[in-house]
C-alpha positions as a Markdown table, in Angstrom:
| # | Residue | x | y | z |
|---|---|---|---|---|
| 1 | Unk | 85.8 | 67.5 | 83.6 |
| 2 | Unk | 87.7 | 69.5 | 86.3 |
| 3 | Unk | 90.2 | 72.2 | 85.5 |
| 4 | Unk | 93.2 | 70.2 | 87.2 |
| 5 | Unk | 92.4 | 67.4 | 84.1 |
| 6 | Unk | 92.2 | 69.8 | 81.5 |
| 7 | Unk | 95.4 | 71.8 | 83.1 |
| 8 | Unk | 97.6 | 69.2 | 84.8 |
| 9 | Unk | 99.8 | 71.9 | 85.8 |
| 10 | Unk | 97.3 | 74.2 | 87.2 |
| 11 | Unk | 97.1 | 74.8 | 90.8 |
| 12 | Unk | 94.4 | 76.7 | 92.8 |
| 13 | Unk | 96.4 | 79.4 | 93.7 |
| 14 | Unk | 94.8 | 83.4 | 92.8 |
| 15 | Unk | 93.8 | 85.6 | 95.2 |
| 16 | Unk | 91.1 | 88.0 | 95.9 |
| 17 | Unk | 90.8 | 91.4 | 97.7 |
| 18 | Unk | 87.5 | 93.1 | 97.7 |
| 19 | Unk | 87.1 | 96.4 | 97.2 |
| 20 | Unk | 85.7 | 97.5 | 100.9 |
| 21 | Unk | 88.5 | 95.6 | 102.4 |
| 22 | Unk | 90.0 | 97.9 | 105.3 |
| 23 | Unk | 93.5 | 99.6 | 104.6 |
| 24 | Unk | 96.6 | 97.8 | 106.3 |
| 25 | Unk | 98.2 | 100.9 | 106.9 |
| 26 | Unk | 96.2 | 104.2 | 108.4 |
| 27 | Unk | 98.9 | 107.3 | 108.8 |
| 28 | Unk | 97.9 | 110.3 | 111.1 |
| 29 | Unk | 97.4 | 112.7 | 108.7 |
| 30 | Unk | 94.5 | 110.0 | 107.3 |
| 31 | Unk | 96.1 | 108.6 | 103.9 |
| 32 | Unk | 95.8 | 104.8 | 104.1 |
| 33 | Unk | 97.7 | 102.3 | 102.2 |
| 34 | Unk | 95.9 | 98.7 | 100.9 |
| 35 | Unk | 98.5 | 96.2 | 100.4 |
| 36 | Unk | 97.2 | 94.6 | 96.9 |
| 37 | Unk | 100.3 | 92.5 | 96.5 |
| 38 | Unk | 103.4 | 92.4 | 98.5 |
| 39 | Unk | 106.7 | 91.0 | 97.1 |
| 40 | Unk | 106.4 | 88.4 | 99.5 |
| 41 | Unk | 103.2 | 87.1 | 98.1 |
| 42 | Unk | 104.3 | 87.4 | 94.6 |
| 43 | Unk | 107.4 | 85.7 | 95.2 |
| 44 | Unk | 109.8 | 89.5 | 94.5 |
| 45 | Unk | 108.0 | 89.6 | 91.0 |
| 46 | Unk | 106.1 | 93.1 | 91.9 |
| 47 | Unk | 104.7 | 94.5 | 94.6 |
| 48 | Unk | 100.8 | 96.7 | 93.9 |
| 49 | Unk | 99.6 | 99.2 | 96.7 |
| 50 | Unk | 96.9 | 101.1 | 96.4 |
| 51 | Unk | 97.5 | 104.8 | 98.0 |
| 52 | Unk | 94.5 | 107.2 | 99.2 |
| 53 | Unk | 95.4 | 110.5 | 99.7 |
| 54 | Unk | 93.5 | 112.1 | 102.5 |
| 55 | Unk | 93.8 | 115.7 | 101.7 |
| 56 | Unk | 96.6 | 117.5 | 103.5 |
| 57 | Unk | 99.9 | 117.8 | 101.5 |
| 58 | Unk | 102.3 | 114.4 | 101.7 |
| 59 | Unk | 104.5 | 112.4 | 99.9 |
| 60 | Unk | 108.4 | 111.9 | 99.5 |
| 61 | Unk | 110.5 | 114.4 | 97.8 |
| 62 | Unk | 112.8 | 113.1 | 95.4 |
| 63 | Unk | 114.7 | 109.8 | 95.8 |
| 64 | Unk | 115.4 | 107.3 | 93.7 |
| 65 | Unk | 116.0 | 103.5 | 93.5 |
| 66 | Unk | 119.1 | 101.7 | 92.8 |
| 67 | Unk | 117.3 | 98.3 | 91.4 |
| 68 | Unk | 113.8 | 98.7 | 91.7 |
| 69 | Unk | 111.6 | 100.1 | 88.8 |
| 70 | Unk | 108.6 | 102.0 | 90.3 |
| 71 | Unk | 105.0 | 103.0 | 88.8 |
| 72 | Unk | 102.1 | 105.0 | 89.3 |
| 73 | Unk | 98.7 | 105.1 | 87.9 |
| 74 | Unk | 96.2 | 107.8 | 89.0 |
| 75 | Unk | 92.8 | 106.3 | 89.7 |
| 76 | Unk | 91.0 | 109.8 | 91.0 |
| 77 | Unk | 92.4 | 113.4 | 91.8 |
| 78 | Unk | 95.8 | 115.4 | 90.8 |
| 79 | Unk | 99.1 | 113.9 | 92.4 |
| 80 | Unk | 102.5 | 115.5 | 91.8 |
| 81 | Unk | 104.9 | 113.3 | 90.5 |
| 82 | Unk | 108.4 | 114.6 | 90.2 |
| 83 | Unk | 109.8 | 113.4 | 87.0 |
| 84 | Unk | 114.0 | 114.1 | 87.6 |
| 85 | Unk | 113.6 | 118.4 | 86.0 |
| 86 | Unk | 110.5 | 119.1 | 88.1 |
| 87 | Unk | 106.9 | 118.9 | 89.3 |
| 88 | Unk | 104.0 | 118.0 | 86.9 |
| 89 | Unk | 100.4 | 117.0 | 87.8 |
| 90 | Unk | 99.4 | 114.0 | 87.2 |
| 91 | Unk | 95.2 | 113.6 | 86.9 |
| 92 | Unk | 93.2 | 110.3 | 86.8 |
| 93 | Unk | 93.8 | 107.8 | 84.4 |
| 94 | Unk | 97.6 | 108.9 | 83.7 |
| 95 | Unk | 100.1 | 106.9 | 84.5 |
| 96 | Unk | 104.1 | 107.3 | 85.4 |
| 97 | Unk | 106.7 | 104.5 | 85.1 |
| 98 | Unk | 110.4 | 105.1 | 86.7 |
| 99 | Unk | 113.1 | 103.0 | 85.8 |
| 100 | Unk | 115.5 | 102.1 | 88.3 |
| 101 | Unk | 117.4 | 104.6 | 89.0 |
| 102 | Unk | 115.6 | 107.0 | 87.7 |
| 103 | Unk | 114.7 | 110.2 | 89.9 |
| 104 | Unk | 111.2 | 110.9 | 91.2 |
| 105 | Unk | 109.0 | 111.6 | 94.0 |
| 106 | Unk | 105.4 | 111.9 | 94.7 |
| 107 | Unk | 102.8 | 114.0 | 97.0 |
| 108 | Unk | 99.5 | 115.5 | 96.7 |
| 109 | Unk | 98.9 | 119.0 | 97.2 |
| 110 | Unk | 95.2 | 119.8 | 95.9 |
| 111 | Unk | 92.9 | 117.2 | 98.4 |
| 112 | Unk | 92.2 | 113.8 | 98.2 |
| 113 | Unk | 93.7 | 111.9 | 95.7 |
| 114 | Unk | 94.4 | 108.0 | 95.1 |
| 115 | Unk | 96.9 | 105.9 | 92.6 |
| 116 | Unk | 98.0 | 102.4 | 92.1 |
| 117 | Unk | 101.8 | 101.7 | 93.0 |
| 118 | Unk | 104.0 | 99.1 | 91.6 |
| 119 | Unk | 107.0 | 97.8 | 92.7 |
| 120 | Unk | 109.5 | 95.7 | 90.4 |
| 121 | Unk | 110.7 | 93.6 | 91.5 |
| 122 | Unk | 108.5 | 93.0 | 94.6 |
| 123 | Unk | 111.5 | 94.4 | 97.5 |
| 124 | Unk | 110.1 | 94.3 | 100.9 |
| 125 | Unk | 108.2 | 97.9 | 101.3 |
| 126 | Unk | 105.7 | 97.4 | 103.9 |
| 127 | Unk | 108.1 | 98.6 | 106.5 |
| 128 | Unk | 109.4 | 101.3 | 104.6 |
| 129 | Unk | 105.6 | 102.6 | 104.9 |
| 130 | Unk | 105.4 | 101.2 | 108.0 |
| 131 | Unk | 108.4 | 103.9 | 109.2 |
| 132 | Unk | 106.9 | 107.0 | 107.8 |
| 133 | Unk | 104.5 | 106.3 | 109.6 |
């Protein structure tokens, strides 16, 4: 029995990225940026980019976001996330969630370094990154 009898409602619709995929963004100082899931292909639910660190010190200072909640998870190295009082390191497998509104920033400033970032809802931020570039 094929899954479209057993789910009527189902549709073939996931997609995959595999892990050696190339980056869609390379910035001069080397960090790349994989585009895991845009808003646009999640329909503004989230958006999930994963961030690799090169080495040299970068990252935004603090900002915040009027209606977009934002997330980090540290998959290898020490990033600083700035939490609205200060600094603090953040190592692999910690994780950072920001409401909206809610003052923060980012940067690495002991090597390579890479983290997960989610977007909610999915706003346009591929040419945001596209800028800094």
């Amino acid at each position: 029995m094929k899954a479209a009898q057993i789910y009527p409602f189902s549709q073939v619709s996931a997609t995959i990225r595999v892990a050696g995929a190339e980056p869609d963004l390379i910035y001069p100082n080397g960090n790349r940026v994989h585009y895991l899931s845009t808003g646009e292909s999640t329909n503004r639910l989230f958006g999930l980019y994963r961030w690799e660190f090169a080495g040299p010190p970068s990252g935004p200072g603090s900002h915040f976001h009027k209606t977009i909640a934002e997330s980090f998870y540290i998959l290898t190295g020490e990033v600083s996330i700035f939490d609205g009082t200060g600094w603090k390191a953040a190592r692999a497998g910690d994780y950072v969630h920001v409401p909206p509104g809610g003052l923060h920033g980012f940067r690495n400033e002991s090597g390579p370094a890479s983290m997960l970032l989610h977007f909610a809802p999915g706003a346009p931020r591929e040419g945001y990154f596209e800028g800094l570039a």
